[in-house]
N, C-alpha and C positions, 0 to 999 in steps of 0.2 A: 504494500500500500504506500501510496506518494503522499506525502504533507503538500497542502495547496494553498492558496494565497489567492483572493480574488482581489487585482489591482484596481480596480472600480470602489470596491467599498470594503475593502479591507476583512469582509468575512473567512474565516479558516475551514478548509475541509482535510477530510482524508477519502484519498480518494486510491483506483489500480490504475489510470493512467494521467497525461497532463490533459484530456481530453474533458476535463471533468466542468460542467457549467455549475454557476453560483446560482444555488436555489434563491436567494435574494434580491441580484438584478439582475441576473441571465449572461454575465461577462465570462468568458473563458478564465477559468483559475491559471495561474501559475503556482511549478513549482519551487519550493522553498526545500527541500532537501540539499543539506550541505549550507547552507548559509546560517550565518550566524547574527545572534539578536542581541541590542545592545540596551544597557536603560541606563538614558540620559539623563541631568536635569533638566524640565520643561519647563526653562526661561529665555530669554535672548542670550544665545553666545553658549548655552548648553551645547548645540549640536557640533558650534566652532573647535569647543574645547576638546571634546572626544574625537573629532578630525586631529586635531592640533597630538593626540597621541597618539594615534595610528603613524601619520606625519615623524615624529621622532624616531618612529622605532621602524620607518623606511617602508611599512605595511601598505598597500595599495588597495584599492578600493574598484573594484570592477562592477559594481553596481550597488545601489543605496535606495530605501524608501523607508520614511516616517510610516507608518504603520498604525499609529495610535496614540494616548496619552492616557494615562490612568494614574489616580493619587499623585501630578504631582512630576511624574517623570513621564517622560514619550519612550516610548519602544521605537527602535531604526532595527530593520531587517537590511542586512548587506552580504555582500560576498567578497571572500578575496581568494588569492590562493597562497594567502602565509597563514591560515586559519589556528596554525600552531601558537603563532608569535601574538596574535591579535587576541587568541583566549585568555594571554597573561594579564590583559589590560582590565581593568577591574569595573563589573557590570558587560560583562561581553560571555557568551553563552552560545550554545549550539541551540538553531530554534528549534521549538518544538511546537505542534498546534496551541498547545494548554499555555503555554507563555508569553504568545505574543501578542494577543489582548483575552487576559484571562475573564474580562466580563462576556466574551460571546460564548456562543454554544460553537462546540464542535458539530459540523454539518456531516452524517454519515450517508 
């Protein structure tokens, strides 16, 4: 089963291919396996500063999307391919459906 991502409205599924439509507004899901989920603080220059350590530690960034905001922090879904070096960075996680906005339901 593939972890999915509807980039329209942010709903999560799990689904057996990327083929999988978002029962909420009909957008083809993307998958999110292998990328990793970061919690920022959700203020101005939150997002800048956790760039800003990726940035030091020469980490590259192959694609990015805000995702969400709950209590306070945003969740950022990204990818790279130093996923070693980037999980040292503190709030940075392998995503999982349940974490990247834990107030929705998992769509089966």
């Amino acid at each position: 089963m593939r972890k999915l991502l509807c980039p329209a409205c942010c709903e999560v599924a799990i689904g057996p291919s990327d083929e999988v439509v978002c029962k909420a507004c009909g957008e083809k899901m993307i998958a999110i396996d292998g990328s990793l989920l970061a919690v920022v603080p959700d203020r101005p220059g939150g997002l800048a500063d956790f760039l800003a350590q990726l940035a030091e530690k020469k980490i590259n960034v192959t694609a990015l999307r805000v995702v969400g905001r709950c209590e306070g922090d945003a969740r950022v879904l990204f990818s790279t391919d130093q996923s070693d070096e980037a999980l040292q960075i503190p709030g940075v996680q392998y995503a999982t459906a349940g974490k990247i906005l834990p107030d929705l339901a998992v769509l089966e």
